[in-house]
N, C-alpha and C positions, 0 to 999 in steps of 0.2 A: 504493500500500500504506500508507504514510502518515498520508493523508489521511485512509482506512480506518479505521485505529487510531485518528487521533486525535477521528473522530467517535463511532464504536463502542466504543472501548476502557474506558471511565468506564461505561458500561454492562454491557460485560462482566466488570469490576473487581467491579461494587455484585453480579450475581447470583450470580459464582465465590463472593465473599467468605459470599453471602445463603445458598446452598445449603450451604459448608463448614457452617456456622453453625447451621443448620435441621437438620444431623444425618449427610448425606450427605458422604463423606470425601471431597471433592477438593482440589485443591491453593489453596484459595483465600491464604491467605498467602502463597503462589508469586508468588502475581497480582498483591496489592498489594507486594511487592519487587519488582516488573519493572515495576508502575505506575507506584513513586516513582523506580526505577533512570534510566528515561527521560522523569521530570518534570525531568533533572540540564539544565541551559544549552545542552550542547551535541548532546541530544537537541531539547528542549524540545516532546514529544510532549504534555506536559500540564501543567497550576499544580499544585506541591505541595499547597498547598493543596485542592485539590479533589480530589487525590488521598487527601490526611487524612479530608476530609469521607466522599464518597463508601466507603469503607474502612470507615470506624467507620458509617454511616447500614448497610452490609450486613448488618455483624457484629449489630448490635441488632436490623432488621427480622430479618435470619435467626433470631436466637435467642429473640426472641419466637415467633415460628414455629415453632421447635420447641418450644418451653415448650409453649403451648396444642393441638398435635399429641400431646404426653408428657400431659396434662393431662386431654386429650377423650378418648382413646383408645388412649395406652401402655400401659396397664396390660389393658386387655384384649385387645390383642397381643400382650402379652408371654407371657399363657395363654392363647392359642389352642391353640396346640400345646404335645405333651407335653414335649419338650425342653426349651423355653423354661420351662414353665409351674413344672418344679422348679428352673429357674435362680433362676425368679425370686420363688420363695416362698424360697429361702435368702440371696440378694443383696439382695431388695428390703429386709425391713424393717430391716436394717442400715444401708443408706442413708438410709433414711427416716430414722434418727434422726440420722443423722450431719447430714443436710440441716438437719435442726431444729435441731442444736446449731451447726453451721460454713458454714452454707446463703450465707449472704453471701460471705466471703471466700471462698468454694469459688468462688462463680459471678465472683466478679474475678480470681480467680489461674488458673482456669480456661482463659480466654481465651488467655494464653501458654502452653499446654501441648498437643501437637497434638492427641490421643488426649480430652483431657478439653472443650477445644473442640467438638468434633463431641459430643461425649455429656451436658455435662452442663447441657444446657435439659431435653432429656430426663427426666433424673434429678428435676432440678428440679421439670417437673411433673409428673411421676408419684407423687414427692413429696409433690405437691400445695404447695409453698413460697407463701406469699403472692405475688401478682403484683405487687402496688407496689414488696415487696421487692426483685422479682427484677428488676424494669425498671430502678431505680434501679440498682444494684450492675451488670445487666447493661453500661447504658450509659454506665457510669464503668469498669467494662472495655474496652466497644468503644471509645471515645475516646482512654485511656490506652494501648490494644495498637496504634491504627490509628495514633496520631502519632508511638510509640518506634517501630515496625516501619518507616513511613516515611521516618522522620528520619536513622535507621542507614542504612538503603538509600541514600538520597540522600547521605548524607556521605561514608558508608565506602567507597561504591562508587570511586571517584576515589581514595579512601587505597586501597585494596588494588592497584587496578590501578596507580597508581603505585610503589607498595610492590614487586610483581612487576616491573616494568621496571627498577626500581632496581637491588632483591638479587636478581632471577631465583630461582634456584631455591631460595635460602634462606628467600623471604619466601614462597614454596610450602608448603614444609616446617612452618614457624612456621605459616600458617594451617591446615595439614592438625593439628598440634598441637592447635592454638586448639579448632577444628571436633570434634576428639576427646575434647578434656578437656570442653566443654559440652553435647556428646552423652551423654557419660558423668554429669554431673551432673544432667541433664533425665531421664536414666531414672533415676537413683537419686531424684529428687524425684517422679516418676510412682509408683514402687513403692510410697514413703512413703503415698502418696495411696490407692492400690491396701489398702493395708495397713488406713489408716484407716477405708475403707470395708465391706471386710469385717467388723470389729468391730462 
């Protein structure tokens, strides 16, 4: 099983990450926390390292992916159908300008936010955003998201379980805190975002 992993796993890490990224919701930051989780010594299923790499190489091919999928063809899927089609004649050109004014720093602050991850290459090029722009900024996201996401993973994972062996149920509690107050600020910074957009 192992062996498995550690042949197939870097592969399965780059497409989980590529497909989050391209627009369909899966767990790919699941993927690279359990990637870097057992790049830890006494796993040593893989080189942190390449787990940074492979990580941030997903996130950018994915989100080019969906850039030019949003670009060739979002917008006349979005009015295919009548539901969509008044979603998106009152959503879209809101965006649209919003992109034009905050287009950059949307698509790097994007990448840490689950909901705006998966959606906003999309946005992006349905937008129509310049594409130098958005590769540039994309891939100063995916680098900056795949080495903090990593690096956490790999350190904290050993402080927490230590942490837990130590205080037992208190250092439970404290992360169930922790896990609740940053839940809570990640929706209140989504909403903000949500907000902006509609405008």
């Amino acid at each position: 099983m192992k062996s498995l992993l550690e042949q197939y796993g870097l592969v399965i890490l780059f497409i989980g990450v590529a497909i989050e990224s391209a627009g369909i919701p899966i767990p790919g930051e699941t993927a690279l926390i359990t990637a870097a989780f057992l790049a830890r010594p006494e796993y040593g299923t893989f080189s942190l390292a390449a787990v940074i790499v492979v990580g941030a190489a997903g996130a950018i091919v994915g989100d080019n992916v969906g850039y030019w999928l949003g670009r060739s063809g979002g917008r006349a899927l979005l009015e295919r159908w009548s539901v969509t089609k008044r979603q998106t004649a009152r959503l879209l050109p809101p965006a649209e300008r919003f992109f034009e004014k905050h287009g950059p720093k949307t698509i790097f602050i994007a990448r840490f936010i689950a909901i705006l991850r998966v959606t906003a290459a999309w946005i992006a090029g349905i937008s129509r955003m310049h594409w130098a722009t958005f590769l540039v900024w994309n891939a100063a996201g995916g680098i900056v998201w795949a080495t903090a996401v990593s690096l956490i993973a790999y350190y904290a994972g050993k402080a927490v379980a230590d942490a837990i062996s130590r205080y037992g149920l208190y250092a439970v509690i404290v992360l169930i805190v922790v896990g609740g107050a940053a839940f809570l600020v990640l929706r209140y910074v989504n909403k903000r975002l949500e907000r902006n957009l509609d405008r």
